[in-house]
N, C-alpha and C positions, 0 to 999 in steps of 0.2 A: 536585317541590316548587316552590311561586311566589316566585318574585324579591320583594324588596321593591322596587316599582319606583323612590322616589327614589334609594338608593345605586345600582342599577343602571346608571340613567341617567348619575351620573356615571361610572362604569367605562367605559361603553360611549363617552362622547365621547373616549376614550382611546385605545381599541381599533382594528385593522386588521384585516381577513380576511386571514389568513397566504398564503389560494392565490392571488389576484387582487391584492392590494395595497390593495385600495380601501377607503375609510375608512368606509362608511356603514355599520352594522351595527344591525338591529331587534330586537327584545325580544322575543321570542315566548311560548308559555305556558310549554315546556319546554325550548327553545335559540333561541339567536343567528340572525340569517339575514342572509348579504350578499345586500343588494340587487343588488349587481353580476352575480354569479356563483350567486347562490341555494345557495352552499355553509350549510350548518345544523352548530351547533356545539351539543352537548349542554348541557346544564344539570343539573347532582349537588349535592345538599345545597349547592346556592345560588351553585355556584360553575363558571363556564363554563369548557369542557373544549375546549382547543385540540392537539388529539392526533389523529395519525392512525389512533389504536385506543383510541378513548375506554373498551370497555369494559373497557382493564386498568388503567384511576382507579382505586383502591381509598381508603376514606376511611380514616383511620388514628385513633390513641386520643385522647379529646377531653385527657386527661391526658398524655400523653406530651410533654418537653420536650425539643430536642434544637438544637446548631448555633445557637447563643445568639451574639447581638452584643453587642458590650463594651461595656459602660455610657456611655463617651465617645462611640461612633459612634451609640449609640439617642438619647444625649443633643444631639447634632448632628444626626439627621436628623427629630428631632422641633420642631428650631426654622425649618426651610425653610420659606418661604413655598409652594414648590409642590411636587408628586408626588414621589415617589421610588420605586426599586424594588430588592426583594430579591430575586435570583435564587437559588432554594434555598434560601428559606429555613428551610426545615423546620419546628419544631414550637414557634412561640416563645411566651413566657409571654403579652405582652399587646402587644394591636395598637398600632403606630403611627400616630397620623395620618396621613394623606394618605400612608402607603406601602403599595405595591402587593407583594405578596408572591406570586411566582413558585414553583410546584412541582411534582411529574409524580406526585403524590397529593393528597390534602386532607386538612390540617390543620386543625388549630382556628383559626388565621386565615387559612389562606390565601384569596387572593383570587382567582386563576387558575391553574388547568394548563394549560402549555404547554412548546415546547422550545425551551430557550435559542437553539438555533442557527437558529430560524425566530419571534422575539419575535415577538407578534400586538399588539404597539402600536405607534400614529404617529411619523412622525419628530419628533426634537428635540422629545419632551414631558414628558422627568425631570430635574430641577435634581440629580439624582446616583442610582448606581446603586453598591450593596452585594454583594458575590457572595464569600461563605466556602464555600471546603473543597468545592468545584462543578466546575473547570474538570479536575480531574484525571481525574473521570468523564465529559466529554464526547469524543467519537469524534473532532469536529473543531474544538478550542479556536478557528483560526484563522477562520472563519468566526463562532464565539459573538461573538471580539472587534469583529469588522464590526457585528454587529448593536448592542451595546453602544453602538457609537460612534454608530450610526445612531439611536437614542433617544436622546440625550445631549442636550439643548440646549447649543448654543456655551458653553465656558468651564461647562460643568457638570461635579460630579465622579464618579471611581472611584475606591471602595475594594475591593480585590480579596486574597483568602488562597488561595493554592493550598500543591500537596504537593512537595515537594521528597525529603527522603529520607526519607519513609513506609514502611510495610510496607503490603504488595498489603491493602485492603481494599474493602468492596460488591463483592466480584468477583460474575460478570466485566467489571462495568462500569468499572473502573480503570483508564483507557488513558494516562494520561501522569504524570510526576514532573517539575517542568520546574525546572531549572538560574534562577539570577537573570539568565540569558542568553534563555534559553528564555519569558521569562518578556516578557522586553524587547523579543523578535523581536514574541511573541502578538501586541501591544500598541504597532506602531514608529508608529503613526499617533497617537498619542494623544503629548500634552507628558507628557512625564518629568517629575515632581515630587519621585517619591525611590521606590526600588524597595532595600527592604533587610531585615533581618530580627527583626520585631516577637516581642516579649516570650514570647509565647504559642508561638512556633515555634523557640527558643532550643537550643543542642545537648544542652540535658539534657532535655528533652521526647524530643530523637530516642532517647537511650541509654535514658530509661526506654521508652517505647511498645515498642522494636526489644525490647529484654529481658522486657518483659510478652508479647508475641508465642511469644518462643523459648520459657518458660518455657511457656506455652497449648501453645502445639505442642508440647514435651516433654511433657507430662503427658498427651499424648492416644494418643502412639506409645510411650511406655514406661512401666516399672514407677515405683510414686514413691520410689525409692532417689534415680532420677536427681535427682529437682525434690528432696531432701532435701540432696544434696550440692550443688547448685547453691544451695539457701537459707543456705549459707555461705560465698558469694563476694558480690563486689559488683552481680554483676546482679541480685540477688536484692534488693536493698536499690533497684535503678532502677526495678525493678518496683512497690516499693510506691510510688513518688518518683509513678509513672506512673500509678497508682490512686484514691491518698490525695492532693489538694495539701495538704493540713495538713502532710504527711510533706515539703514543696519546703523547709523550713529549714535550713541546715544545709548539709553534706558538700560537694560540689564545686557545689551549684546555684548559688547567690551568684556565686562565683568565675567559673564558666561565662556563665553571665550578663552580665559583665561584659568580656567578652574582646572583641577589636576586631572589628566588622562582619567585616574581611576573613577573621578566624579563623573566625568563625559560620558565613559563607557555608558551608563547607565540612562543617560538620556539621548545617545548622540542618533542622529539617523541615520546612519550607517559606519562603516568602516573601510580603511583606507591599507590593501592588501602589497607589502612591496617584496618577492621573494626573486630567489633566480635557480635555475635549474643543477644540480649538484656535478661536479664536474666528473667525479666518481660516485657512483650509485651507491652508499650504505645503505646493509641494514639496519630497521631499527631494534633496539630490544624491545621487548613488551614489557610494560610493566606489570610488575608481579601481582596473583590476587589478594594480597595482604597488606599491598601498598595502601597508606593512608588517601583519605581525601586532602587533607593538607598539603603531601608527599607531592600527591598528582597537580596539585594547583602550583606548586612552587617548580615544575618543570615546564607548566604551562607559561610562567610569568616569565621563566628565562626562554623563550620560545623555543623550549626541545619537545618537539614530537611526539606524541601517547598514542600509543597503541593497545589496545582495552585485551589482554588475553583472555581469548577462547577458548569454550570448554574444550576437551581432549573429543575428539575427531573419530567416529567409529567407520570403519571400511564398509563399503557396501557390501560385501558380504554377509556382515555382521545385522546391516540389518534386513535384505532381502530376509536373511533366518527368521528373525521376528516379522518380517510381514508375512511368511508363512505359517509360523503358530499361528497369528490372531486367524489366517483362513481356515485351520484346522477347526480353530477354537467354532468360530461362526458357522460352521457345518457342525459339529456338535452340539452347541447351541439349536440348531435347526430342525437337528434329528431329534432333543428332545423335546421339542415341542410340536412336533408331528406327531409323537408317541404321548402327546395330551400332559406332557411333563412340564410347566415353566422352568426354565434354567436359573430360577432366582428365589429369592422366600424377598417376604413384607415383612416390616414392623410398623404400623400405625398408632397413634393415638388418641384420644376418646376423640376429641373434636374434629379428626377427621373420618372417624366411624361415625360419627351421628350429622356430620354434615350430609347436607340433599341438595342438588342442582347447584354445584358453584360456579358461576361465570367465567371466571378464568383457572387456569393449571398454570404455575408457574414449575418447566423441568429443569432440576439443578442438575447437571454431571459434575460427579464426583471422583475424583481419583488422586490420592494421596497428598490430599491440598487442610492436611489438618490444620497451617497454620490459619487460614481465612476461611473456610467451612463458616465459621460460628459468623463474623460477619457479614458473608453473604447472607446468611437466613436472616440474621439481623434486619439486613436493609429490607428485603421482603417484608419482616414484621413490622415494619413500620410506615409500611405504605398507607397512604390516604385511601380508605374506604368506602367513606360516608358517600362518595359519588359511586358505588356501582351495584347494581341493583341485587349484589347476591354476595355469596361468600364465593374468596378464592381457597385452592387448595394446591400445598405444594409436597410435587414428587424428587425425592431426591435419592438419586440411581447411584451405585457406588460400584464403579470397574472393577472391583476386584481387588480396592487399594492394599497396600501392605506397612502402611504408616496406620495411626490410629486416629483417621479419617471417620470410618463407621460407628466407632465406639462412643466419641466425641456425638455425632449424629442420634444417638441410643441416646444417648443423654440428655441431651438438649430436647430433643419430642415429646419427652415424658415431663418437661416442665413449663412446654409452651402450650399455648391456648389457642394457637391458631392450626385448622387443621394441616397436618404433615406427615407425608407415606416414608417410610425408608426403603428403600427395592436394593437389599444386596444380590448381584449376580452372584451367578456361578464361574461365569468363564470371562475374562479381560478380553471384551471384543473391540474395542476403540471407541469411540465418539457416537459415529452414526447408527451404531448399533444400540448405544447406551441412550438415543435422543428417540428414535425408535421404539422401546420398549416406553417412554415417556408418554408417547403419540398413542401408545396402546392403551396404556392405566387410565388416561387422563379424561377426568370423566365433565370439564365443560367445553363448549365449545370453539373455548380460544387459547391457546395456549402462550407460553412465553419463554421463550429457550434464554435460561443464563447458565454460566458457569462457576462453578464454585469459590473460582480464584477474580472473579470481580464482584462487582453490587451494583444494585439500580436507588436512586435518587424517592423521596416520597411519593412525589406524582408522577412517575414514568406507569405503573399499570394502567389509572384510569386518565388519563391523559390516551394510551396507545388505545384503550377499550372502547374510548369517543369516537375515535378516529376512525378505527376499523368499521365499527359499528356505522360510521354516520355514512364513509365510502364504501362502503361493503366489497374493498377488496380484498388480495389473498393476503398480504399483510401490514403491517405498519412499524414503522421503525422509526427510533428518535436517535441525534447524536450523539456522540460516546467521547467523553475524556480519557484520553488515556495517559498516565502517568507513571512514573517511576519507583519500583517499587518500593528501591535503596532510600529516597529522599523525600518521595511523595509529591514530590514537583510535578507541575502540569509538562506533558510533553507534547502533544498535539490533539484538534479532535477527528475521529474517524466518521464515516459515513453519515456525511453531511450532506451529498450531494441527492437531489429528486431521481425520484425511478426515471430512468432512462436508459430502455434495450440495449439500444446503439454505444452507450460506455460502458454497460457492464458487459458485451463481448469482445471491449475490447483489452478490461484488464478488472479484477475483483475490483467495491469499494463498498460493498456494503457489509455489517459484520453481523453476528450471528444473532447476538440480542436485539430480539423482534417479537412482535406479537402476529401469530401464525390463526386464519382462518384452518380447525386440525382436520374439516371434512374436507378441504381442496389439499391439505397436504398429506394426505394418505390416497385424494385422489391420482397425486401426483406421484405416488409410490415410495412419501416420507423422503430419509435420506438416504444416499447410497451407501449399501456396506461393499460396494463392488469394489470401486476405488481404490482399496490397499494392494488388489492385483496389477495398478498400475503404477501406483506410488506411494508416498508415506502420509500417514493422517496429516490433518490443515485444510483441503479442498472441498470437506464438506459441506461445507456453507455455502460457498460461492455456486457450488453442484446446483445444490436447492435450488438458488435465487435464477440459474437458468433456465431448470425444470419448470418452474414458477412460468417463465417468459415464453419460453417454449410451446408452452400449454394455453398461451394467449391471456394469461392473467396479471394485474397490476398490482402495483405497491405504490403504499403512502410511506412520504416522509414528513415527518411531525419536527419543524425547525426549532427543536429545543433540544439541550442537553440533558439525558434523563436517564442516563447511567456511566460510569466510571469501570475502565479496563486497564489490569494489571499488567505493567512489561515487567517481566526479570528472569533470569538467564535461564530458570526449565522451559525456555520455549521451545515448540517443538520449529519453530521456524527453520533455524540453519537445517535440518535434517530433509524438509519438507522440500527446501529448495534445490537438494541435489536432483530431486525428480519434477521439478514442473515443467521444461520441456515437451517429456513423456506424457507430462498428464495433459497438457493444451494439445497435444496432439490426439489424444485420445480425445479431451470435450470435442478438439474441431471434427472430429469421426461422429460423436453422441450428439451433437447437438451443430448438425451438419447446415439446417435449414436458415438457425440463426446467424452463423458464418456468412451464409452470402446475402446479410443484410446491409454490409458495407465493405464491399470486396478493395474498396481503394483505401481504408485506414492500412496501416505498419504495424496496428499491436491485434491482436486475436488470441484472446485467451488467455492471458498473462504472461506471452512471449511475443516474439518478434513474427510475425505475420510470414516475414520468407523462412523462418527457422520453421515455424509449424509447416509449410506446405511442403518442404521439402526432404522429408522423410514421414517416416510410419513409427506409429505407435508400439510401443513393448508389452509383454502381458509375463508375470513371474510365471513361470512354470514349478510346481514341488520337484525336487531332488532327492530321488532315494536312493540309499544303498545298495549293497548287493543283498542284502539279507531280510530286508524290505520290499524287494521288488520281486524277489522271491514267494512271502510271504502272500505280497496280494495276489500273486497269479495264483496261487493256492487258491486264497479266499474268494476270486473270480471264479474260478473251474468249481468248487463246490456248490457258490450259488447259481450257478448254471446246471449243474448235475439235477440238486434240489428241486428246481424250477421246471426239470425234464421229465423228473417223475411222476407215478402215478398219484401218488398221496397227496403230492404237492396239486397239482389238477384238482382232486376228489376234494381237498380241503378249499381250495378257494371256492368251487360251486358252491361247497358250505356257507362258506361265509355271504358270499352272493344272496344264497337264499335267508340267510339270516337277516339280511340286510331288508331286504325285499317284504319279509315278515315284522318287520320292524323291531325283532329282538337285540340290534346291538345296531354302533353310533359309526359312521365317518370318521376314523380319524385321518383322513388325509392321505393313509400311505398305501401306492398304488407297486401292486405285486406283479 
């Protein structure tokens, strides 16, 4: 269908091409086209489609109304002199002037489909931006807010409603609930004007919505006895509070109503965001690491900005150097255990010298984590047993700490009853090297990868030991708490979601603690110590889980929470992240086949699907000096010389024939 071309024209002096940036965009019969990059943007019942799958636009009922602005805020952005924009807006009764209405369908007004987290308009060109009941379904708020800011002309505003304590709704697109805190973070670049909790979001909104919920959901899973008795309490009465507003007179609403911000926060169902864009950009300071928690909440309360300082920042050169040690180390490593050497000693104790056939190995990796060492083992010793048909036994591998990680570990084995290996290495090779040598010692047939700085729940072993067992696939994995380490606060749970191929190439989400079938994960070639040649430890896991998929084998998710993960600042995360890039471009190389099992997703690998395709992978090369490089062309031309001569010949027939007589053993190294 044809544009009318004057309102077009103005739309389009608004407009950016989202993949180039570039502002010039033409009019064509049935889409858009940068001139730039000659990318073409559809055109649907009049209204252009900035979507990287335009054709799941669906247009929706010219009559439907839904996600309505409050008469004060239509009546405000109807007197601007310039543009405005609704993000999500949905289905409103009647157009605003000069407002631009944002949505990933078409409405009866809307004006564009597009996604908030990549707006397709200029900078600094809306005197104020509207966004209800939106940011709770976006994957990555913190980025929508960047763009936000980045349309804003200076001193322009935001009005902004998200969900605070909602019930799960549009699932599965409902990825956050965010705290007045959460809300403040989104948003620390923007002036704070007042972030509190408006009318509409008050805690007797939450008590009816939460109660019309429970009542839906009872009446779908049982008989209507229940919802009968329940029509005689007071939820039953929130519910209609939650239906009917004619029914909001009355009862506790008023009263609730009226309670003090700080009382609200705590129950309100959302928050009500009012900022505007800085007319000059300051910086902020960081607050310092010795700031009080007090400190930081009394800047919070006057709404100045926190910025959490970061640990001090090492140069990549600094640490390419260390990802070349651990390859040095890992070939040492390798040389001696070709020479029949382990690179490590044991210490055990009685119970697990006299134990026989234990059902599961639980591997702990160890490295410098003396403060929680003793409660990891803890929560292992205290796992429910009585369900599983043997004893476990736990390996606890130690990097090569330099805290008193191992000593602690000495100690503790010699007064526990359950049996426990202690494997000090020789050399600090990372993770996958450390979970490796686990996979080698581990003498049942299932194993269970924790780490020393979290702990697992009573019933997570035989809970995970059921499951594997009952689906005999390659693993089993329960959800993970993960909290704080300063406060012990829950902060969210991880790896919740069922085995499914198709999401985990498109971005990681399941994490390390799992119960591993150990003959498909050796069939699988364990973990990769390859890895650090392309980036920094952290990917091991996700490595595994596509080796796993690769290889055509499944996993179970056991939808219970059945272990508890540590955040606090030694994570190796920021470090990890200067190279994923590099590494998604290297899995989209390794693991090429799974790649083209859905060539039309945006995410591959835990980047952006055009970032990975559009260049190649990096590999560290070692860098030696001039008196090193010297050195080995020495020790090259000698073992060359060696290998040329006669003796060296006459010795290896020797050994050949030794071999052959059966007087001496394989160890591996080929002369």
């Amino acid at each position: 269908m044809l544009f009318n071309q004057n309102n077009l024209q103005d739309l389009v002096s608004l407009l950016k091409c989202p993949k180039c940036h570039h502002y010039h965009l033409v009019i064509k019969t049935d889409y858009l086209e940068c001139t730039n990059c000659s990318a073409q943007y559809p055109i649907l019942n009049k209204v252009p489609i900035f979507l990287e799958h335009p054709n799941t636009v669906k247009i929706m009922s010219v009559d439907h109304i839904s996600n309505q602005l409050p008469i004060a805020i239509v009546n405000w952005l109807e007197k601007l002199n310039g543009y405005s924009l609704n993000i999500g807006a949905g289905a409103t009764k009647s157009k605003i002037p000069k407002c631009i209405e944002l949505e990933y369908s078409i409405w009866k007004n809307t004006t564009v489909v597009g996604d908030a987290h990549h707006l397709p308009f200029q900078d600094e060109i809306f005197d104020a931006v509207v966004c209800f009941n939106v940011f709770e379904h976006l994957y990555n708020p913190t980025l929508a807010a960047k763009e936000i800011l980045r349309v804003l002309k200076p001193g322009a505003k935001l009005i902004l409603q998200t969900a605070f304590l909602q019930p799960l709704h549009e699932e599965p697109i409902h990825f956050y609930n965010a705290t007045k805190y959460g809300l403040l973070n989104w948003f620390s670049e923007f002036n704070i004007e007042n972030c509190h909790v408006s009318e509409n979001f008050n805690p007797a909104l939450t008590l009816g919505w939460l109660s019309s919920e429970l009542i839906h959901s009872l009446n779908q899973n049982y008989n209507s006895s229940i919802s009968t008795d329940l029509s005689k309490t007071t939820l039953q009465d929130w519910s209609e509070i939650w239906s009917n507003p004619d029914k909001r007179d009355g009862l506790l609403w008023d009263s609730l109503l009226k309670l003090p911000q700080s009382i609200q926060e705590k129950f309100s169902a959302g928050f009500e965001l009012q900022a505007s864009k800085p007319s000059k950009t300051q910086m902020i300071k960081p607050i310092k690491n010795n700031t009080t928690k007090e400190e930081s909440m009394e800047l919070l309360n006057q709404n100045t900005s926190v910025e959490i300082a970061q640990l001090p920042n090492e140069s990549i050169s600094d640490i390419d150097e260390k990802r070349l040690l651990v390859i040095s180390r890992l070939e040492s490593a390798t040389i001696c255990e070709k020479m029949g050497n382990n690179p490590w000693q044991t210490m055990s104790n009685p119970a697990y010298e006299s134990s026989e056939n234990p059902c599961i190995t639980v591997v702990i990796s160890l490295y410098n984590y003396s403060k929680y060492i003793c409660e990891c083992i803890d929560s292992v010793c205290k796992s429910n047993l009585y369900d599983l048909p043997g004893d476990i036994e736990v390996l606890i591998i130690d990097d090569c700490s330099t805290d008193s990680s191992a000593t602690i570990v000495e100690q503790y084995i010699k007064e526990a009853n359950i049996p426990i290996s202690l494997i000090k290495k020789y050399f600090n090779t990372g993770l996958a090297d450390v979970r490796n040598i686990g996979l080698k010692l581990a003498r049942s047939p299932y194993v269970f990868i924790l780490d020393a700085d979290n702990w697992i729940f009573p019933n997570c072993l035989p809970v995970l030991y059921r499951e594997i067992k009952l689906s005999h696939c390659a693993a089993t994995y329960g959800k993970i708490r993960r909290f704080d380490n300063e406060t012990n606060q829950d902060i969210d749970t991880v790896s919740s979601k069922k085995w499914d191929v198709s999401s985990l190439v498109k971005d990681p989400y399941i994490d390390a603690m799992a119960m591993f079938d150990k003959e498909i994960l050796l069939k699988v070639g364990g973990y990769s110590t390859e890895l650090i040649e392309y980036g920094w430890f952290g990917w091991e896991d996700y490595d595994l889980w596509l080796k796993l998929a690769q290889n055509g084998y499944s996993c179970q998710l056991v939808p219970e929470i059945l272990s508890s993960y540590r955040l606090h600042p030694s994570s190796m995360i920021n470090t990890t992240g200067r190279y994923i890039l590099n590494m998604s471009r290297y899995f989209h190389h390794k693991f090429s086949e799974l790649a083209e099992l859905d060539t039309h997703s945006d995410r591959l690998f835990g980047s952006w699907r055009s970032e990975v395709c559009s260049g190649t992978y990096g590999k560290i090369r070692p860098r030696l000096n001039a008196v090193q490089s010297d050195e080995l062309q020495k020790a090259n031309a000698t073992i060359e010389a060696i290998k040329s001569s006669k003796f060296w010949k006459l010795r290896n027939k020797w050994f050949k024939l030794k071999k052959f007589l059966g007087l001496t053993k394989d160890i591996g190294i080929k002369v």
